[in-house]
C-alpha positions as CSV (number, residue, x, y, z in Angstrom):
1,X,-102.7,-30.1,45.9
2,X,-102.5,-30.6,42.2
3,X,-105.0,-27.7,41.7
4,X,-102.5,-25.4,43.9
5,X,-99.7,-26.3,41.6
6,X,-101.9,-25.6,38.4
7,X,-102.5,-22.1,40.0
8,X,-99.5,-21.6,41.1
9,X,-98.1,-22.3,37.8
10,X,-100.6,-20.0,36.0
11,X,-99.4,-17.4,38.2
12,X,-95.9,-17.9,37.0
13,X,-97.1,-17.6,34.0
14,X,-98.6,-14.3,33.9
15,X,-95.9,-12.7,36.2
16,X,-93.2,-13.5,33.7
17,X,-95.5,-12.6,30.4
18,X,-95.8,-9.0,32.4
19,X,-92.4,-8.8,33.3
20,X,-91.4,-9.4,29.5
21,X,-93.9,-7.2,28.1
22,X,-92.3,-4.5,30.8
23,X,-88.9,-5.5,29.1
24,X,-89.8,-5.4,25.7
25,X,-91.1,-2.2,26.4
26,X,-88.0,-0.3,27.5
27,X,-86.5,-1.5,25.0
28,X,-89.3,-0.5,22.2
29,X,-89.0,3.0,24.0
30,X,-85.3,3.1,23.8
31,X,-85.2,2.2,19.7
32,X,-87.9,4.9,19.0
33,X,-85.5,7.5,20.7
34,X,-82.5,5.9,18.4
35,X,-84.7,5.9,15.0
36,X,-86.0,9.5,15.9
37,X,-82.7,11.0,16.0
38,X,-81.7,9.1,12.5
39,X,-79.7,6.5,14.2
40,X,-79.3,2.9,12.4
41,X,-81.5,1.9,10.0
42,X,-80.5,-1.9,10.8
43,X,-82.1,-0.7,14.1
44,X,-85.1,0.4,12.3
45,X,-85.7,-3.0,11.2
46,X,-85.3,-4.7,14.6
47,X,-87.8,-2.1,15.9
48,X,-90.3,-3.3,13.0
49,X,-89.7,-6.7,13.9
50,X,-90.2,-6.9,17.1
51,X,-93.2,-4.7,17.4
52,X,-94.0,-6.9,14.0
53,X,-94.0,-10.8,15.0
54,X,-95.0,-11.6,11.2
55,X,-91.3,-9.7,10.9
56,X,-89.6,-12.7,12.9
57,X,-90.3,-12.3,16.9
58,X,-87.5,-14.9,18.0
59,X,-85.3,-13.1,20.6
60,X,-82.3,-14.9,18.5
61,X,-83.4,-12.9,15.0
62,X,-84.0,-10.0,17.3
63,X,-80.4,-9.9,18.4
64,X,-79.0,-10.9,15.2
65,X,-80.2,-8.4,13.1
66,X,-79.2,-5.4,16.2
67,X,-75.6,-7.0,16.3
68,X,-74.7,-8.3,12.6
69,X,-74.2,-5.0,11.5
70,X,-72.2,-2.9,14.3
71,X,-69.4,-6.5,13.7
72,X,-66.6,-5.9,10.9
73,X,-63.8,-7.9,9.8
74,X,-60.7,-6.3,10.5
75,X,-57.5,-7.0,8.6
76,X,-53.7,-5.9,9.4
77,X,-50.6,-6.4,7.7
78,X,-47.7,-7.8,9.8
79,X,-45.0,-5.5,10.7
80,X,-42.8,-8.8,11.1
81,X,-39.9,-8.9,9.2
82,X,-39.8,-11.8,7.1
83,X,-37.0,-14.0,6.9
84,X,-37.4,-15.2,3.0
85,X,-37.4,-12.9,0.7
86,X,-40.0,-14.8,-1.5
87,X,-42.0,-14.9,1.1
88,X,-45.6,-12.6,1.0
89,X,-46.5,-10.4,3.4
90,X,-48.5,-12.2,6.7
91,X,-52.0,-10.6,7.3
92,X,-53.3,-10.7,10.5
93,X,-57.7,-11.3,10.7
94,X,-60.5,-10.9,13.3
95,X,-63.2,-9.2,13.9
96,X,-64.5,-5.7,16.1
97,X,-67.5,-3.9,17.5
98,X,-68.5,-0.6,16.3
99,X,-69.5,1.0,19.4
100,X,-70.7,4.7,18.0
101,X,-72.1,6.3,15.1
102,X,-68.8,7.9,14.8
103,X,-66.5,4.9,14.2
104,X,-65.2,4.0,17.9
105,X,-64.3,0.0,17.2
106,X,-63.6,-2.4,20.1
107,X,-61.2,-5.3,19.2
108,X,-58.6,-7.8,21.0
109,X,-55.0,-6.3,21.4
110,X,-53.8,-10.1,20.2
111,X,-55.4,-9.0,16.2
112,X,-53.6,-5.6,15.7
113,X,-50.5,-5.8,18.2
114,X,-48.0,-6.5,15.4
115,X,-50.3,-5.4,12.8
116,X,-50.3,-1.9,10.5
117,X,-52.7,-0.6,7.6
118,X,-55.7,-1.9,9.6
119,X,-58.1,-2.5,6.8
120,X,-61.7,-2.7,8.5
121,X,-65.0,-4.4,6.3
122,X,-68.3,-3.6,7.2
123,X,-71.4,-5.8,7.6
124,X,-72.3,-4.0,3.9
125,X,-69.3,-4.6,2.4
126,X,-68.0,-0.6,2.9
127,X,-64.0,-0.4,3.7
128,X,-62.4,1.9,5.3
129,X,-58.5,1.9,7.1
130,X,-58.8,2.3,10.6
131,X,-56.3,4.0,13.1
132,X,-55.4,3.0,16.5
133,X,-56.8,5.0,19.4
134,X,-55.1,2.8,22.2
135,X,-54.4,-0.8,23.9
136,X,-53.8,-2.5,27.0
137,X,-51.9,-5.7,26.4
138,X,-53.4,-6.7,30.7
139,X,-56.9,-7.1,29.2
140,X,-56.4,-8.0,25.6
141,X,-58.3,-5.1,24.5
142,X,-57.6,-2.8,21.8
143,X,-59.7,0.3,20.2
144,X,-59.4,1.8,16.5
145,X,-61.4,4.3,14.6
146,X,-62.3,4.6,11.2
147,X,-63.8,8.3,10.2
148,X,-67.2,8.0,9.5
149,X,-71.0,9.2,10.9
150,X,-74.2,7.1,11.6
151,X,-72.8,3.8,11.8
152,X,-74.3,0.9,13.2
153,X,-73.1,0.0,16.5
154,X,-73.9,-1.7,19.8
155,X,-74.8,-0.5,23.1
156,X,-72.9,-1.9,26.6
157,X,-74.9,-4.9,28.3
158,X,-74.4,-4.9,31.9
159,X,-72.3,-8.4,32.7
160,X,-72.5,-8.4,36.1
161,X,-76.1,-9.4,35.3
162,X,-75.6,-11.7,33.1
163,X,-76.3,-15.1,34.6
164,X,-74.8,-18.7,33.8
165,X,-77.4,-20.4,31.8
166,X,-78.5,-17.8,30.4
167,X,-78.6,-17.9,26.3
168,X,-76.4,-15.7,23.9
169,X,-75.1,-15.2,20.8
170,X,-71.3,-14.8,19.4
171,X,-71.0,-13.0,16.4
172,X,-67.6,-12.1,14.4
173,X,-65.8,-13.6,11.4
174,X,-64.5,-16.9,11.8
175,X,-62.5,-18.0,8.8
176,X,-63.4,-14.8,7.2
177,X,-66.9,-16.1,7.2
178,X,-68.0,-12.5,7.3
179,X,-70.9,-12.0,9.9
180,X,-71.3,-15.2,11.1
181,X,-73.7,-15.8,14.3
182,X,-73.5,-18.6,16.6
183,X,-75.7,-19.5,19.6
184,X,-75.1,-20.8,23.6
185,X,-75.4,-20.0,27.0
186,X,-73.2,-18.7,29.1
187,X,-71.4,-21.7,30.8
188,X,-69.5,-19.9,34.1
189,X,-68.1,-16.7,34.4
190,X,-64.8,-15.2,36.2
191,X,-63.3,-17.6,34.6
192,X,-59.1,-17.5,34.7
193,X,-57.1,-19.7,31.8
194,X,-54.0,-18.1,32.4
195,X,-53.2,-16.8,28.8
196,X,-51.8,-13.2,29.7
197,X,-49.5,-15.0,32.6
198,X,-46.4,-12.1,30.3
199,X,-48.5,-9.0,31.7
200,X,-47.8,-8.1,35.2
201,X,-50.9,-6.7,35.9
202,X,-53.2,-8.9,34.1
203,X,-56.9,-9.3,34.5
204,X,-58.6,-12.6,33.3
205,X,-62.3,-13.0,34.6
206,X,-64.1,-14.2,31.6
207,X,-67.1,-15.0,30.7
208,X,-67.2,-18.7,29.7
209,X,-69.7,-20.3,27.0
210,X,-70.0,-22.6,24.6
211,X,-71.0,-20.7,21.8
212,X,-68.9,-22.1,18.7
213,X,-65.8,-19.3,18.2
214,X,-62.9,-19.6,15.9
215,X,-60.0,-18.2,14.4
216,X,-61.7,-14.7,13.4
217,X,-63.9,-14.5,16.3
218,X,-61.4,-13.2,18.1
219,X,-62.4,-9.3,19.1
220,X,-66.2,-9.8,18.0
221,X,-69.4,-9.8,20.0
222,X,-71.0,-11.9,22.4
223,X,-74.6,-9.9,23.1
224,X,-77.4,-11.1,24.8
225,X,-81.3,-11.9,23.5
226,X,-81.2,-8.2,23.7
227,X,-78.7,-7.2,21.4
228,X,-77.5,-6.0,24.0
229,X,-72.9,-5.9,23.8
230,X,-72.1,-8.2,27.1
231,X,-68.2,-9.3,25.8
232,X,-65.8,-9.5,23.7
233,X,-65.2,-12.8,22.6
234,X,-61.3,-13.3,22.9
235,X,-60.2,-16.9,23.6
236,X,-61.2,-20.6,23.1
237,X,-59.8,-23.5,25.0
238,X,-58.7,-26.1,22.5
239,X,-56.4,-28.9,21.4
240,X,-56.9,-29.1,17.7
241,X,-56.4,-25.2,17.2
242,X,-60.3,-25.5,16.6
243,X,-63.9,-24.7,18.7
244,X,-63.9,-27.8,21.1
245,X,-66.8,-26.1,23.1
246,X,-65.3,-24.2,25.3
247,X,-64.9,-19.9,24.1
248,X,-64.1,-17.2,26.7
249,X,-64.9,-13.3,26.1
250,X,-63.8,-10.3,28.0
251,X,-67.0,-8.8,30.5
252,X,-68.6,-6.0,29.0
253,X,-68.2,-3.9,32.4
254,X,-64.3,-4.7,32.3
255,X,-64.5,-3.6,28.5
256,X,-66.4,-0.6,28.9
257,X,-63.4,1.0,31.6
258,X,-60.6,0.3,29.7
259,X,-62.3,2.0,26.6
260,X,-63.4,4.9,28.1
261,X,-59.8,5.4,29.5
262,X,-57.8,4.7,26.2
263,X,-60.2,7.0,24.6
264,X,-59.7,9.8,27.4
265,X,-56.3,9.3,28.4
266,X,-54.9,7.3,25.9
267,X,-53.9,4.5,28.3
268,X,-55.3,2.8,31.3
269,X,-56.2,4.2,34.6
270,X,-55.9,1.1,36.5
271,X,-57.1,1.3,40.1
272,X,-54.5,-1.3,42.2
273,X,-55.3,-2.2,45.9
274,X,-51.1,-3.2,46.2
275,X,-51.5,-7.0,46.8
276,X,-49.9,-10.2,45.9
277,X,-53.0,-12.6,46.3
278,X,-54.3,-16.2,45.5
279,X,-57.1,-18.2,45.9
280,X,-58.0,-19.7,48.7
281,X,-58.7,-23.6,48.5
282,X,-59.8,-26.0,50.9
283,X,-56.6,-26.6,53.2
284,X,-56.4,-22.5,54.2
285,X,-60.3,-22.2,54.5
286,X,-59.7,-24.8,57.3
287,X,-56.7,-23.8,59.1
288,X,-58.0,-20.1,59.2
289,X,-62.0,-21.0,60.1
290,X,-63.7,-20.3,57.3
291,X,-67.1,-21.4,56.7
292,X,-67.1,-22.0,53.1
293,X,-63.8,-22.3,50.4
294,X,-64.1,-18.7,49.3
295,X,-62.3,-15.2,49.2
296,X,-58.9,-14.0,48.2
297,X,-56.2,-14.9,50.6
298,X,-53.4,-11.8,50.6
299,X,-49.8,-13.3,51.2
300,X,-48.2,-9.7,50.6
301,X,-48.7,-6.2,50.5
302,X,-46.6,-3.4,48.9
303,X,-45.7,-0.8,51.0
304,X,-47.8,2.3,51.4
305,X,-49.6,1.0,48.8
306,X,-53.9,1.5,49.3
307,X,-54.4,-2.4,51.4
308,X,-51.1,-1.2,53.7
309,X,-53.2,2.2,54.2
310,X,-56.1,0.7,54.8
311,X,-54.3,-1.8,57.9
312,X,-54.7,-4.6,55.4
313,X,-51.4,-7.1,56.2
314,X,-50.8,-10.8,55.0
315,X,-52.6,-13.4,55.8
316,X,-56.0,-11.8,55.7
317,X,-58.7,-13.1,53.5
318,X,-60.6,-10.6,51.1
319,X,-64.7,-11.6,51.8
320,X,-66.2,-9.0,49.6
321,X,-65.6,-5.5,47.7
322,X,-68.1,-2.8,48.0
323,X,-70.7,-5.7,48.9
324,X,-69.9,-8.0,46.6
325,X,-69.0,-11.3,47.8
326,X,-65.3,-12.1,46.3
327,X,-64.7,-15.6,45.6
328,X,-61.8,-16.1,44.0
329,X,-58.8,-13.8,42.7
330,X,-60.5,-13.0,39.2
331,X,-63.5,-12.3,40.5
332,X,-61.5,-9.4,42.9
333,X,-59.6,-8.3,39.8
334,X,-62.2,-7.5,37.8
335,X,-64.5,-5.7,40.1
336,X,-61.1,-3.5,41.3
337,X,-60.2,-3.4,37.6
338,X,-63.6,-1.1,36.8
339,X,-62.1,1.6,39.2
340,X,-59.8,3.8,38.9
341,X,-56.6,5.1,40.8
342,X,-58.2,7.9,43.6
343,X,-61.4,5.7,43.9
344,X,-62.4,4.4,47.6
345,X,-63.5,0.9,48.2
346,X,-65.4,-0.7,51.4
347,X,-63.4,-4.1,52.2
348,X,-64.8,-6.8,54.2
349,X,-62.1,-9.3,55.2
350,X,-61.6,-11.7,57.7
351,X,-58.8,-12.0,60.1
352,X,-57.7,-14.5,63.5
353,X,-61.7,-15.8,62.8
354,X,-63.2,-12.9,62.8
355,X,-64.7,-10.5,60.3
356,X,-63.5,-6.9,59.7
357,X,-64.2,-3.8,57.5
358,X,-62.0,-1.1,56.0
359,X,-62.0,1.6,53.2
360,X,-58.6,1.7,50.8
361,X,-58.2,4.3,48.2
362,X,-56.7,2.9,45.0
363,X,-53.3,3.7,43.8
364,X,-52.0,3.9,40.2
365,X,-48.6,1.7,39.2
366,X,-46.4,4.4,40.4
367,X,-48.1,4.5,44.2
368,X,-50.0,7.8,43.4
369,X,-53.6,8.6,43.2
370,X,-53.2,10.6,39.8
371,X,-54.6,10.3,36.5
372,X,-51.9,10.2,33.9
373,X,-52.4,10.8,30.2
374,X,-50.5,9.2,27.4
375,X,-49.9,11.9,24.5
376,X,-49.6,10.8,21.1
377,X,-49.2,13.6,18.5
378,X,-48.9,13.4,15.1
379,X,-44.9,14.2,15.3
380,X,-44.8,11.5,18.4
381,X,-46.6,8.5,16.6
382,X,-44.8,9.8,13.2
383,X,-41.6,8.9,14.9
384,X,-43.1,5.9,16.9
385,X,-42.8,6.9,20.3
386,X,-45.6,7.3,23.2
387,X,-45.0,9.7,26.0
388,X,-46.4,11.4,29.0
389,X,-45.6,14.1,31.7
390,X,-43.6,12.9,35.1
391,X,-45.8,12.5,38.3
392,X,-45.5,14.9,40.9
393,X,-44.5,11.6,42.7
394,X,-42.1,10.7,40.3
395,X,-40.7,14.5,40.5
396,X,-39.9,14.4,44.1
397,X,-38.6,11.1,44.0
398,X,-36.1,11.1,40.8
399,X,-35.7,15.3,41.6
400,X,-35.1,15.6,37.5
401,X,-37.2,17.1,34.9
402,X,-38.3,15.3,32.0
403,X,-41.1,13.2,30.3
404,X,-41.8,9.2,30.5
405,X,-41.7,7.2,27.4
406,X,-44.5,5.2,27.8
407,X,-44.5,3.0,24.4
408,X,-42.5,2.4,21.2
409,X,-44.1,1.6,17.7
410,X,-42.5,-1.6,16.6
411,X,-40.1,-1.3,13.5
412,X,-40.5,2.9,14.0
413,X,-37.8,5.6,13.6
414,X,-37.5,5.5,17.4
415,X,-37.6,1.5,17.7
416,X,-34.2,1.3,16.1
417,X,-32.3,3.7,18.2
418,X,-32.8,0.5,20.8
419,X,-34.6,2.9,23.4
420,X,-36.8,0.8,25.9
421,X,-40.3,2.0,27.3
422,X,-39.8,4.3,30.5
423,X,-36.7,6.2,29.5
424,X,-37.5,9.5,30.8
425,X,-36.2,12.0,28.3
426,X,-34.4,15.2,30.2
427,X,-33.3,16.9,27.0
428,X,-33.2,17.3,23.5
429,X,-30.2,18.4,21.7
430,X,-28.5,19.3,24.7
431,X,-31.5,21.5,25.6
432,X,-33.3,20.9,28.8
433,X,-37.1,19.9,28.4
434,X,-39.7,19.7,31.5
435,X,-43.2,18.8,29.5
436,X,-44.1,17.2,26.5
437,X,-45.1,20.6,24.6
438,X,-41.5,21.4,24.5
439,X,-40.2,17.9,24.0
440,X,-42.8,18.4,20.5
441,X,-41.6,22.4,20.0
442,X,-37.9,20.9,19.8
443,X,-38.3,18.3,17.8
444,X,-39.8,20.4,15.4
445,X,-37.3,23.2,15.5
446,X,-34.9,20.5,15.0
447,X,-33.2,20.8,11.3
448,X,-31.9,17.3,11.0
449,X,-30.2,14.9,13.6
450,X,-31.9,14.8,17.4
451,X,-30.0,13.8,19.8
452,X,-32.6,12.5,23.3
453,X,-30.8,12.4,26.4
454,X,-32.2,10.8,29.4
455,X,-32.3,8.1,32.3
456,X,-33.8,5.1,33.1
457,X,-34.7,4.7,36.9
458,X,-33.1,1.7,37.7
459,X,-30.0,2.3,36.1
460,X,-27.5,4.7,36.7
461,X,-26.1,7.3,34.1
462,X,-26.9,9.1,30.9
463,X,-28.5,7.2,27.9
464,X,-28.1,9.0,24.5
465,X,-30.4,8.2,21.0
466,X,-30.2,9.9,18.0
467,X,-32.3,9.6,14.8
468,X,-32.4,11.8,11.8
469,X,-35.7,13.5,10.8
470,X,-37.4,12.7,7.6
């Protein structure tokens, strides 16, 4: 018996040294492609040491030395007024991810919301001032640019992968301790802590671990032995203000969505199924004969919306999402919130004890399939203001012609005329306007004061705001 175990052991053995070596090669393959096209000299030296154990052949120097130098320390200056007049100016500090050669930075909305003159510090001490490409206040997630070529950067980990136990590293700038790296394992994951409870379609399904984070962690990386970009390391649970053990980052598959869409569209293309859900606990999973506590109990759906399509009604419980089993409401939210509005989904979900499927095709927040763009101009962000073209939805049901202001720059031109996000602007100076190119054209023929007529959808009448151009 004891001779079985030894070979059985040895076996172990071997099959794990050749599935490492198989690893280690595709990823010696991959940095040879990098360093042949003059890509990342940092990744150079990762290459040389892990082809070179003299170099350092710990997966934890490995990583360090791929990530260290793709995290900067971002800086902002607060765009809140202060009250003293002695007072200096507040700074706001935490770190990003460089996630191109060309300057593409992922950070936390929560370090530049109410931040401007984004100052960004590179592993190598190089500044530059960073400009903001887009955020989404329903994932925390933010991405900036600085202008730049062949920077170091990190490439996207696949989360859904990642498995509890397994070790990583968290790497950002806590207490402007510039590129510091800190080591764990990855504790649980979809977890919820309820800190954007404000955003009505929130997504929290983080990655839990007890890598030590800080204040200034907040927007770095959490990579894998791989240096491979995983999450975004965005909260800690804490009593003192301080790491108490417990640090929570954004998945990198979530991440990697909300990117791409605020770099394509300038705002998020969030797939919605049309729900109100919770988790199911132990006294439903009884009453409706469930074998296990799991799955995503629906108590409503919104009209017309892609679960009411699909014949989904309340009171059934979501069992899994394109085959993956669903156990709890931010698990469901972040595999729907890698989709986008259009996409179809296979739902399995039970009902009177008994299991069904269904396909639903994902609506957008205004009940459409559409992708919507959010422009932002020079002239538009000059005056602080965000907009985008009306739906054909939106044009059948309002039967006006106009665009949708989407957002409004804090303490901007626009800001204090006291105009609120989705006004939809029907004219400018008395003249009618259907798209964004002419709202632009008559803002620009404008000689001094514009005058923006419009409507907001749940209130009746005409809304004027004027502002003078500088």
């Amino acid at each position: 018996m004891s001779l079985i175990a030894i070979f059985a052991s040895s076996a172990s053995v071997v099959i794990y040294h050749q599935y490492h070596e198989r690893e280690q090669l595709q990823l010696i393959r991959s940095l040879k492609n990098q360093i042949a096209s003059g890509q990342n000299w940092e990744r150079k030296v990762a290459f040389e040491s892990l082809v070179n154990p003299g170099l350092g052949s710990s997966d934890f120097v490995f990583a360090s030395r791929i990530s260290t130098p793709a995290v900067v320390y971002i800086e902002g200056q607060s765009l809140e007024e202060s009250k003293s007049f002695f007072v200096d100016k507040a700074y706001s500090t935490g770190s990003g991810v460089i996630i191109s050669p060309d300057g593409y930075i992922i950070t936390n909305n929560h370090v530049i919301e109410k931040s401007g003159n984004l100052k960004v510090l590179l592993n190598d001490n190089r500044e530059y001032i960073a400009k903001v490409i887009g955020t989404d206040s329903n994932t925390d997630l933010a991405l900036i640019k600085i202008e730049d070529s062949g920077l170091p950067y990190l490439e996207f980990g696949n989360s859904d992968s990642a498995d509890v136990g397994e070790w990583v590293l968290a790497v950002g700038n806590p207490f402007k301790l510039q590129s510091t790296v800190t080591a764990g394992i990855i504790s649980a994951k979809a977890r919820n802590i309820n800190i954007l409870n404000a955003q009505q379609y929130r997504i929290e399904s983080f990655i839990q671990t007890d890598a030590a984070v800080n204040p200034g962690n907040s927007g770095g990386a959490l990579v894998n032995t791989k240096g491979e970009l995983i999450g975004i390391n965005t909260a800690i649970m804490t009593f003192t203000g301080r790491y108490e053990g417990y640090s929570f980052s954004i998945p990198s598959n979530l991440v990697k969505k909300v990117i791409h869409d605020l770099k394509d569209f300038g705002v998020v293309q969030r797939g919605l199924l049309g729900v109100t859900i919770e988790n199911v606990d132990d006294q439903k999973s009884k009453e409706f004969g469930l074998a296990r506590v799991s799955g995503v109990f629906i108590s409503n759906t919104s009209k017309d919306g892609a679960a009411d399509l699909a014949g989904l009604k309340a009171d059934d419980i979501i069992i899994a999402i394109n085959e993956h089993i669903v156990n709890n409401v931010a698990e469901l939210q972040e595999i729907v919130g890698t989709m986008k509005p259009g996409m179809e989904v296979n739902i399995n979900y039970w009902r009177n004890k008994q299991l069904f499927k269904t396909k639903a095709i994902l609506k957008n927040q205004i009940n459409s399939t559409e992708l919507i763009a959010t422009r932002k101009d020079p002239i538009l962000v000059k005056y602080g203001i965000e907009v985008r073209e009306l739906s054909e939805v939106e044009l059948q049901n309002l039967k006006i012609k106009g665009v949708k202001v989407i957002n409004i720059h804090r303490n901007s031109i626009i800001a204090n005329t006291n105009m609120a996000p989705n006004f939809i602007i029907t004219s400018v100076n008395n003249k009618n306007i259907s798209s964004v190119n002419e709202l632009i054209q008559e803002i620009e023929n404008s000689k001094s004061k514009i005058l923006l007529n419009g409507v907001y959808e749940q209130y009746k009448g005409q809304y004027p705001y004027s502002f003078y151009k500088e």
